[in-house]
N, C-alpha and C positions, 0 to 999 in steps of 0.2 A: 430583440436586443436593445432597442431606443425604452421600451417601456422599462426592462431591467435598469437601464442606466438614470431613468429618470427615479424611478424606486429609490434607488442608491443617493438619490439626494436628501429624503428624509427618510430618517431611522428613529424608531421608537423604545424606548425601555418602560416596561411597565409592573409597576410594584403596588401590592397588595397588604395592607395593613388596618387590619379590621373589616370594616363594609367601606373603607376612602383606597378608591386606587388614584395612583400618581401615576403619569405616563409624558415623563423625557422626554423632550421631542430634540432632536439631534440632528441641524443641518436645516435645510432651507424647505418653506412653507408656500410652495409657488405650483401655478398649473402643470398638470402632471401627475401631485403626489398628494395632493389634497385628500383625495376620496381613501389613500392611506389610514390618514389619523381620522377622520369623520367615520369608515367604517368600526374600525378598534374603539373609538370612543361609544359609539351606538351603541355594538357589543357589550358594553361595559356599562350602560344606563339603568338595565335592571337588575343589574350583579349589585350596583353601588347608591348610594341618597348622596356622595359626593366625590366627584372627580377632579383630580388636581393637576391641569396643564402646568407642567415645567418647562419655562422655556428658556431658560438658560444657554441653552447650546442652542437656540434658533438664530442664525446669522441670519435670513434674508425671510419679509414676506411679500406675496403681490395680492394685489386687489382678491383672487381667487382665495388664497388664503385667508383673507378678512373675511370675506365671505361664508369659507368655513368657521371660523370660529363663532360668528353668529347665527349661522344654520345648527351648530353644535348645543349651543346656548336653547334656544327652540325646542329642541331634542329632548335636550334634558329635564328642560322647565315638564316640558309634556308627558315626560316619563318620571316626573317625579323626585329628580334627581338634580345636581345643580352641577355647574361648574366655575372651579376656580383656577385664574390666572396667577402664575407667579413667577417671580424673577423675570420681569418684560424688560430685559434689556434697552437700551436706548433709542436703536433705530428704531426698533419695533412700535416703541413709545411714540417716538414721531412719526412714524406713521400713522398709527391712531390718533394724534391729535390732529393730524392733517387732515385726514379724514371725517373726523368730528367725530367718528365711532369711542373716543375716549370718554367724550362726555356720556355718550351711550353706554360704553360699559361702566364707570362710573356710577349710572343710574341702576344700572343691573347689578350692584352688589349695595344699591340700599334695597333691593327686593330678592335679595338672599345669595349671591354673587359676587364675590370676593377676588379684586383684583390687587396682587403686593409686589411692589415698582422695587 
């Protein structure tokens, strides 16, 4: 029941348009629900050459979550395949600047990784 409930914290929607999937993420990016969006995005690395993180509806991430996103990153590079951040909301932004990951990813969309604030 705690695993369902933690599920229930982040939900995905995932849309297909051409060889680029987009994939909504809805709700909070924190230990627990990670391996959520890290499995689905894998899944999706040889299906696509570009995947588009929506985070719009991301309220909340922790250090786990950063993590995933540049395990994600990784993934993709090695499969061929890239990903893009979009609509990073504000906390989320400060987050990654705190973390210095912004200049990091920053660098990862002059090597073909597009992030749009």
């Amino acid at each position: 029941m705690a695993q369902a409930a933690a599920v229930s914290q982040l939900t995905l929607d995932v849309e297909r348009k051409g060889d680029v999937f987009t994939v909504k993420c809805h709700g909070k990016l924190v230990l627990g629900v990670c391996d959520v969006l890290a499995s689905k995005v894998k899944e999706l690395i040889p299906q696509s050459r570009r995947i588009v993180l929506d985070l719009t509806d991301l309220s909340m991430m922790d250090s786990i979550g950063l993590g995933t996103l540049v395990r994600l990153y990784v993934s993709a590079k090695a499969g061929g395949s890239c990903v893009v951040l979009v609509n990073v909301g504000p906390r989320i932004r400060q987050l990654l600047g705190i973390t210095n990951l912004l200049s990091v990813l920053t660098d990862m969309c002059e090597q073909g990784v597009n992030i749009r604030f």
